[in-house]
C-alpha distance (Angstrom), angle and dihedral (degrees) to the residues before:
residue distance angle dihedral
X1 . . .
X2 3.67 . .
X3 4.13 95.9 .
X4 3.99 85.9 51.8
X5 3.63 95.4 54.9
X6 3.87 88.6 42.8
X7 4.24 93.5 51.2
X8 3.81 75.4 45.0
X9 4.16 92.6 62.6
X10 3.30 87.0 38.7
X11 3.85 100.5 61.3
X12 3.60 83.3 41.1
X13 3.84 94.3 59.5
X14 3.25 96.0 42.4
X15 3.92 94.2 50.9
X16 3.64 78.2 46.5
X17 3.77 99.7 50.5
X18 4.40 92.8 49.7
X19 3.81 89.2 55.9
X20 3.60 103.8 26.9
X21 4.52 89.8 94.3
X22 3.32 81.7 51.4
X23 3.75 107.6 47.7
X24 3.87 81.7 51.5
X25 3.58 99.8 50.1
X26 4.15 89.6 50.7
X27 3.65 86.0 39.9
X28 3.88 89.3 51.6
X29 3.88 92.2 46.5
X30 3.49 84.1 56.4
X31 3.76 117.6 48.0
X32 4.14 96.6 -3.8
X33 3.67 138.2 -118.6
X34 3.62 105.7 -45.8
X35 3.72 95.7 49.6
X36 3.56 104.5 39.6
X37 3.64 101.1 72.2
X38 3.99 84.6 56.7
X39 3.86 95.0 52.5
X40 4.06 86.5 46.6
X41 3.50 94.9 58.8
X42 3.86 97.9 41.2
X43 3.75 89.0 52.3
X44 4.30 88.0 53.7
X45 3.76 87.7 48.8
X46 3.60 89.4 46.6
X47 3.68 99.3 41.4
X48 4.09 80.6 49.7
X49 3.43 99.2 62.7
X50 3.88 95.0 44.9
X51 3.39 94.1 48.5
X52 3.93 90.3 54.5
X53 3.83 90.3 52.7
X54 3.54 101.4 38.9
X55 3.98 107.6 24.6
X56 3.92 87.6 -141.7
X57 3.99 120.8 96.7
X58 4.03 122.9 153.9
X59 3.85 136.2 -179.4
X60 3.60 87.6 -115.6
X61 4.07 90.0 57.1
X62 3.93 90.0 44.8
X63 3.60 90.8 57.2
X64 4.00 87.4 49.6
X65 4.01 86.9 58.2
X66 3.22 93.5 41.8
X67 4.30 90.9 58.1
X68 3.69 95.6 50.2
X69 3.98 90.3 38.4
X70 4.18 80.6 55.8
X71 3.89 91.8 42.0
X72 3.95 91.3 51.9
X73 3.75 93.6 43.0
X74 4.17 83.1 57.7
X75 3.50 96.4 45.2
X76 4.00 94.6 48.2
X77 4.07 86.2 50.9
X78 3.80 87.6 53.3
X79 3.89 93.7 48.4
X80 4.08 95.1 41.7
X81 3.86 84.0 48.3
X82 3.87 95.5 49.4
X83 3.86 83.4 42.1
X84 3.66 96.7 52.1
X85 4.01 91.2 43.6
X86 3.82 88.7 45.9
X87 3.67 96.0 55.5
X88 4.00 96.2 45.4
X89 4.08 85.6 51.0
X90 4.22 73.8 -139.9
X91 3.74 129.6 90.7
X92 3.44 112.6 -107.5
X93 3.90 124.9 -87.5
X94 3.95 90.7 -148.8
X95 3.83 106.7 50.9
X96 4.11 118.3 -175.7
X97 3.57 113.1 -105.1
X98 3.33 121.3 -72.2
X99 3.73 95.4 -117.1
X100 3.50 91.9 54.4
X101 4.03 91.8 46.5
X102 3.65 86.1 56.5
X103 3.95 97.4 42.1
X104 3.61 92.9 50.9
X105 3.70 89.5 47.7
X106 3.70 91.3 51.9
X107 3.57 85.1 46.8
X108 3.94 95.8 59.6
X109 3.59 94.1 37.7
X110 4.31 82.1 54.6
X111 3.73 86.5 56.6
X112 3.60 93.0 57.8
X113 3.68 96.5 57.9
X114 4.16 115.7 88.1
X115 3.40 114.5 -79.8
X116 3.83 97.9 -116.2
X117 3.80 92.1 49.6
X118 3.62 86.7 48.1
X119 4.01 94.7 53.8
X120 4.17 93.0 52.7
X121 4.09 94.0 41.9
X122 4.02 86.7 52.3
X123 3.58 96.1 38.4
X124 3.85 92.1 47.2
X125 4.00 96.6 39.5
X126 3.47 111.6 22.7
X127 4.25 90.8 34.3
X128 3.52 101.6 48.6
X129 4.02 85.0 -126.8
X130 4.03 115.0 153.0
X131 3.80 119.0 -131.3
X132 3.68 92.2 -115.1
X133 3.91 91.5 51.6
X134 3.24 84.4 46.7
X135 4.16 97.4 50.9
X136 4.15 89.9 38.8
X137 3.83 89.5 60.1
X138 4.08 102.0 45.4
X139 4.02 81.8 37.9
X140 3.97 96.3 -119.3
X141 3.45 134.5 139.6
X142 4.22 109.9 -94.1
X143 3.77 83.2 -118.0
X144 3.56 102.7 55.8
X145 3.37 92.5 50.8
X146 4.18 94.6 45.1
X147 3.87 81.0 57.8
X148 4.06 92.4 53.3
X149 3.77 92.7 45.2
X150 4.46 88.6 43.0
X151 4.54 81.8 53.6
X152 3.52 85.9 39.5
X153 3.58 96.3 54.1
X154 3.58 86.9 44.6
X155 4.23 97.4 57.2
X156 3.57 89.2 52.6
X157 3.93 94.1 49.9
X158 3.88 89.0 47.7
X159 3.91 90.5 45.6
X160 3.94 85.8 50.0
X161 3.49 95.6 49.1
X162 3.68 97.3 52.2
């Protein structure tokens, strides 16, 4: 029992070991250098412990972890900034960068579109995944899902806007 659960790490780290430059590279993209390391490791410790319960783990799902793990990182920045600025009863004099203000914006205003439309709009622009890979694996016609990703787009612009 022991040497399957041990193979079992194994095929886990070295899944983990051909897509760990790139986890850190979109990781880096995403919430720069001094983060991404972080987010890297909590996705391994995550992808750990689901791989122990459910014996499956795949680049595709590592990615996955690796988008919420980016979306939480955002949303604790906002609430230790709001924190910080609520306790001085003063804005702060050393704001985050303005491209990270706006990415973690765009990040909570991404959370507040439906979970489905969600999936396709970060498997199609944050993946790199065509529409018609996209409509070959969930077995639907490339138009269908061209329509989901058009309402998609549309939910997020609407969730922007407001």
């Amino acid at each position: 029992m022991a040497s399957t659960t041990e193979s079992s790490d194994e095929a886990l780290g070295a899944l983990f070991e051909a897509c760990q430059r790139q986890l850190l590279s979109y990781a880096r993209r995403r919430v720069g250098d001094d983060a991404a390391a972080d987010i890297v490791a909590e996705v391994f410790v995550a992808a750990l412990r689901h791989h122990r319960r459910s014996g499956e783990t795949n680049i595709r799902w590592l990615f996955g972890v690796a988008r919420h793990k980016i979306a939480d990182h955002w949303r604790r920045v906002d609430r230790e900034y709001r924190l910080h600025s609520t306790l001085r009863q003063q804005p702060i004099s050393t704001s985050p960068p303005a491209e990270s203000t706006a990415f973690g914006s765009f990040v909570l205003e991404f959370d507040r579109v439906s979970a489905p439309q969600r999936e396709l709009l970060a498997r199609h622009y944050l993946d790199g995944e065509p529409l018609t890979e996209i409509a070959t694996n969930e077995q639907r016609t490339y138009k269908s899902v061209e329509s989901a990703m058009h309402r998609a787009r549309c939910a997020l612009r609407h969730e922007w806007a407001n």
